[in-house]
DRENFI-917695 format. One record per atom (N, C-alpha, C, O): residue in one letter; atom name; y, z, x. Coordinates in steps of 0.1 Angstrom, whole numbers. Each point is the difference from the previous one (the first is absolute). Layout:
// residues N
- A:CA:Y:Z:X
...
***
This chain:
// residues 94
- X:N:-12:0:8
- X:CA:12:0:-8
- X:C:12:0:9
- X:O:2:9:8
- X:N:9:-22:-10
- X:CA:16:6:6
- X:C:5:6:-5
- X:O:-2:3:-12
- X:N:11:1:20
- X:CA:14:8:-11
- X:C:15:-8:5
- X:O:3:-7:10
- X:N:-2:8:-15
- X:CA:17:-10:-7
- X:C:12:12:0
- X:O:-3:10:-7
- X:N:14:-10:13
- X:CA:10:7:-5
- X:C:11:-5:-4
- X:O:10:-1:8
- X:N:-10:-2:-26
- X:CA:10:-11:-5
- X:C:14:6:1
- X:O:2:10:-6
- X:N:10:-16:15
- X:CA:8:8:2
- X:C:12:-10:-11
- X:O:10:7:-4
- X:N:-10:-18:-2
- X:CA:6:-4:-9
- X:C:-7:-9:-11
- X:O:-11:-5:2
- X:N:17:0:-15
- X:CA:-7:-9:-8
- X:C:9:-9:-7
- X:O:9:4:-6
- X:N:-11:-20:7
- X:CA:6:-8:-6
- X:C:-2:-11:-6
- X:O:-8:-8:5
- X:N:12:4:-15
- X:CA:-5:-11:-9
- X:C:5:-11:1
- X:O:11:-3:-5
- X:N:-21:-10:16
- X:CA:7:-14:1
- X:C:-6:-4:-14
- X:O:-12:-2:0
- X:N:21:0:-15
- X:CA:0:-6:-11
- X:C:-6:-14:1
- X:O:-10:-3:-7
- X:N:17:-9:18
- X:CA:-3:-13:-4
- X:C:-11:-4:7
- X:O:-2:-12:2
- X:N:-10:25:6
- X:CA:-4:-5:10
- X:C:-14:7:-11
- X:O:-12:-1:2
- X:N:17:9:-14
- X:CA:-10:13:-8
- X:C:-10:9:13
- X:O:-12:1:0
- X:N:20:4:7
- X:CA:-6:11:14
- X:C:8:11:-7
- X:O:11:0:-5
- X:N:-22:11:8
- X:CA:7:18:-1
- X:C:-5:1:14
- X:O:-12:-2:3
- X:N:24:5:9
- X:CA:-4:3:10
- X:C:4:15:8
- X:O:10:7:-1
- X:N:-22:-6:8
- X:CA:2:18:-1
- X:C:0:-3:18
- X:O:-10:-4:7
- X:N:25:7:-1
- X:CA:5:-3:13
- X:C:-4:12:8
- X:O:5:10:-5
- X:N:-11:-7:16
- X:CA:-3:14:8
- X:C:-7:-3:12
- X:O:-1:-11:6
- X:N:-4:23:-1
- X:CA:-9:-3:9
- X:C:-17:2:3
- X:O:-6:8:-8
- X:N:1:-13:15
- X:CA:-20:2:-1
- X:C:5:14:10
- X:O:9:2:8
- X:N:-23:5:-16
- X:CA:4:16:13
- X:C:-17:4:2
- X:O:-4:10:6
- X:N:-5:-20:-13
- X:CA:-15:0:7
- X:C:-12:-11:-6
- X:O:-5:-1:-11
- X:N:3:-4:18
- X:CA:-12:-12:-3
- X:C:9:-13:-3
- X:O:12:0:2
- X:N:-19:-8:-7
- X:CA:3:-15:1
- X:C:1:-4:-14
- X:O:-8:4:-8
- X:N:23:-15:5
- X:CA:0:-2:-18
- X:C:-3:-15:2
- X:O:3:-4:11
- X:N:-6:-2:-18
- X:CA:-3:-15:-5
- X:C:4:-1:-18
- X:O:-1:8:-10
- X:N:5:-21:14
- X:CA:0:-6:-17
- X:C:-13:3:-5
- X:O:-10:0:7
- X:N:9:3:-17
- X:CA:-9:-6:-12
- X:C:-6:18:0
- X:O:-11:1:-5
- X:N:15:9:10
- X:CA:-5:18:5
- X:C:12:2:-14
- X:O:11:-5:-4
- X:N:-19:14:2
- X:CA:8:7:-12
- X:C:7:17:3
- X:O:-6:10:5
- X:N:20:-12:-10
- X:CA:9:10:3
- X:C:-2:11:-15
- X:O:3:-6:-10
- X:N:-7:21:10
- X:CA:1:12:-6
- X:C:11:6:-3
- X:O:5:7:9
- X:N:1:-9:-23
- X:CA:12:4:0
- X:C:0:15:-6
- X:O:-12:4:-2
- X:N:18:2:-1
- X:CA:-3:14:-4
- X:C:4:3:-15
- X:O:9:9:-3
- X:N:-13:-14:-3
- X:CA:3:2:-20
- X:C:9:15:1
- X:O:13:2:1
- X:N:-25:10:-3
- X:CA:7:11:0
- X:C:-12:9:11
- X:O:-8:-8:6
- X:N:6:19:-4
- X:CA:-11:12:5
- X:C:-11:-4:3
- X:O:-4:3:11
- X:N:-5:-13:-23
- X:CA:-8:1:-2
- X:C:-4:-14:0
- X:O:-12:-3:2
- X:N:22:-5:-6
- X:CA:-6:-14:-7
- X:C:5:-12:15
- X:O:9:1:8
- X:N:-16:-9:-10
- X:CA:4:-12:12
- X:C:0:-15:-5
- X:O:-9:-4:-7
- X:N:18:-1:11
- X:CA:-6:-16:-9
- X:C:2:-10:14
- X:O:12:1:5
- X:N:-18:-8:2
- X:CA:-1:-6:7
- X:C:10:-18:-4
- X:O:3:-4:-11
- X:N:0:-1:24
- X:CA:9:-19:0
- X:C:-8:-3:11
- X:O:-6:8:7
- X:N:7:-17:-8
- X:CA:-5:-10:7
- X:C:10:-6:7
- X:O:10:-4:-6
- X:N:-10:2:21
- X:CA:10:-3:7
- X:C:-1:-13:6
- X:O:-3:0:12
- X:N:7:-14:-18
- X:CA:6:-12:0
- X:C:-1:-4:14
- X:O:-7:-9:4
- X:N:15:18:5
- X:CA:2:-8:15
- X:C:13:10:2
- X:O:9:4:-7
- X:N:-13:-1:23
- X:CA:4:8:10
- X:C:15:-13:3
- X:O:1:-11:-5
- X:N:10:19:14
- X:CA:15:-5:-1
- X:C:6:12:10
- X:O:2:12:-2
- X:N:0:-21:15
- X:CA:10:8:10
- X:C:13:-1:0
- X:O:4:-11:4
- X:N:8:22:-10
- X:CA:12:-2:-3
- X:C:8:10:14
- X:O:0:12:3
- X:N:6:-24:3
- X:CA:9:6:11
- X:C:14:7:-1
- X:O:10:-6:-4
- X:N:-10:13:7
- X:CA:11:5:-5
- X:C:12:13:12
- X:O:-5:7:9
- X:N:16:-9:-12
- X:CA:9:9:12
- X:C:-4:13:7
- X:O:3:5:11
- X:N:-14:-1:-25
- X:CA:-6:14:8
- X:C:-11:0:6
- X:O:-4:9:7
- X:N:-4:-21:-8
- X:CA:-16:-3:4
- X:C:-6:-6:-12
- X:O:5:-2:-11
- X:N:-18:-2:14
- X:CA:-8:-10:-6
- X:C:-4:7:-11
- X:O:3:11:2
- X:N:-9:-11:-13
- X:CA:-7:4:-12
- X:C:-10:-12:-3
- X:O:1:-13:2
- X:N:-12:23:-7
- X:CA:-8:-9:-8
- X:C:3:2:-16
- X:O:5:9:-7
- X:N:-12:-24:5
- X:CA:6:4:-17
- X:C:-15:-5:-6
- X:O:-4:-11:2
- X:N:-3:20:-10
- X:CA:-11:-7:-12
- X:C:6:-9:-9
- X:O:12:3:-4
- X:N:-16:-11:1
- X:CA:5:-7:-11
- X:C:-11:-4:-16
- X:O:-9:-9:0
- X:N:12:16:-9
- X:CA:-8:-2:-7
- X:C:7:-12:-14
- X:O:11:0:-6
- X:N:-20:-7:4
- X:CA:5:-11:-10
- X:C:0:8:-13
- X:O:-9:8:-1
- X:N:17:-10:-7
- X:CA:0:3:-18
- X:C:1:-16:-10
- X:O:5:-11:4
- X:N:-10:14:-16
- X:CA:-1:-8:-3
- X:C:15:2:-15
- X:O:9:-8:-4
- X:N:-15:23:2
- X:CA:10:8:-12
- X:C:8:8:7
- X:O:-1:7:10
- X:N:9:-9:-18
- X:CA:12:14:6
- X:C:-4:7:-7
- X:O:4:11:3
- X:N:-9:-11:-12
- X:CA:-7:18:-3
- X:C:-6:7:13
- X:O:2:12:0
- X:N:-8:-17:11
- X:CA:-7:2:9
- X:C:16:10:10
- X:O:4:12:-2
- X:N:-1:-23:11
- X:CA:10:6:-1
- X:C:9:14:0
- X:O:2:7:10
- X:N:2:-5:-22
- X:CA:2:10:-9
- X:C:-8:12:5
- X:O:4:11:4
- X:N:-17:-16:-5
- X:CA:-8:10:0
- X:C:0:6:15
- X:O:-1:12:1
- X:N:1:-20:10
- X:CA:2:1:10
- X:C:14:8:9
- X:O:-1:7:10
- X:N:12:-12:-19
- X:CA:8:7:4
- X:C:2:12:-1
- X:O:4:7:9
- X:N:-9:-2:-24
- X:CA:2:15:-6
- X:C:-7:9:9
- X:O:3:12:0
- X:N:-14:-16:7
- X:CA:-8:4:6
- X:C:7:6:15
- X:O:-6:5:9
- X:N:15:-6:-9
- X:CA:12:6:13
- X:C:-6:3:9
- X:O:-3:12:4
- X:N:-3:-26:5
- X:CA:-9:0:14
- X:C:10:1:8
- X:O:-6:-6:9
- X:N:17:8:-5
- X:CA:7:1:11
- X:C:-1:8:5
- X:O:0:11:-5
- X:N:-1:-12:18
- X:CA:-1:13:10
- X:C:-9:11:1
- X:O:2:12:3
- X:N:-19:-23:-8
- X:CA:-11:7:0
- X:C:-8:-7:5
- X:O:3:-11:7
- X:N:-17:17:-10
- X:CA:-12:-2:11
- X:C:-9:-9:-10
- X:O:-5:6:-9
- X:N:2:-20:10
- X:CA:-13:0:-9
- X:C:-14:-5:7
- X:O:3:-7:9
- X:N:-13:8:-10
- X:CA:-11:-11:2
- X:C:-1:-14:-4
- X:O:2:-7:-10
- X:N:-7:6:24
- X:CA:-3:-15:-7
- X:C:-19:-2:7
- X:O:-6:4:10
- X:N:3:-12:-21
- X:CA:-19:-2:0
- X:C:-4:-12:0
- X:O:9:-9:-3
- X:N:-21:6:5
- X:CA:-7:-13:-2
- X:C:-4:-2:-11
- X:O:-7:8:-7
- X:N:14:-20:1
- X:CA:-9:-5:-12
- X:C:-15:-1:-2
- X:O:-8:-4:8
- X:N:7:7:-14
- X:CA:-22:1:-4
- X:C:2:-11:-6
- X:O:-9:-6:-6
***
């Protein structure tokens, strides 16, 4: 299992990506590995992560997950979920 520490999140609209920008802090991520987002305590609902994206930037490099949506209900759901400046897993698809 990696862990991910999504340090921001943003929505390219015309591209339909929710991208969760941070850094790898153990093991190795690839497209198509599924990111664990944290519902509430208890509950988890897993995305599926589209394709990996190196964004350079004045303070240093980030990696960014990029997960495709189809609905912006998705989205929504994603955002309420206030992943910034947390830790999540990311796993192998079975």
């Amino acid at each position: 299992m990696a862990k991910f520490h999504v340090r921001e999140t943003f929505v390219i609209e015309d591209k339909k990506l929710f991208v969760m920008a941070g850094f790898i802090l153990e093991g190795e991520i690839t497209a198509r590995m599924l990111v664990s987002l944290p519902f509430n305590s208890t509950v988890m609902m897993t995305a599926d992560i589209d394709h990996l994206q190196i964004l350079r930037r004045p303070d240093g490099d980030i990696t960014c997950l990029c997960l495709r949506f189809t609905d912006p209900a998705e989205v929504m759901l994603w955002q309420a979920l206030k992943i910034n400046d947390r830790l999540v897993d990311v796993v192998p698809a079975t």
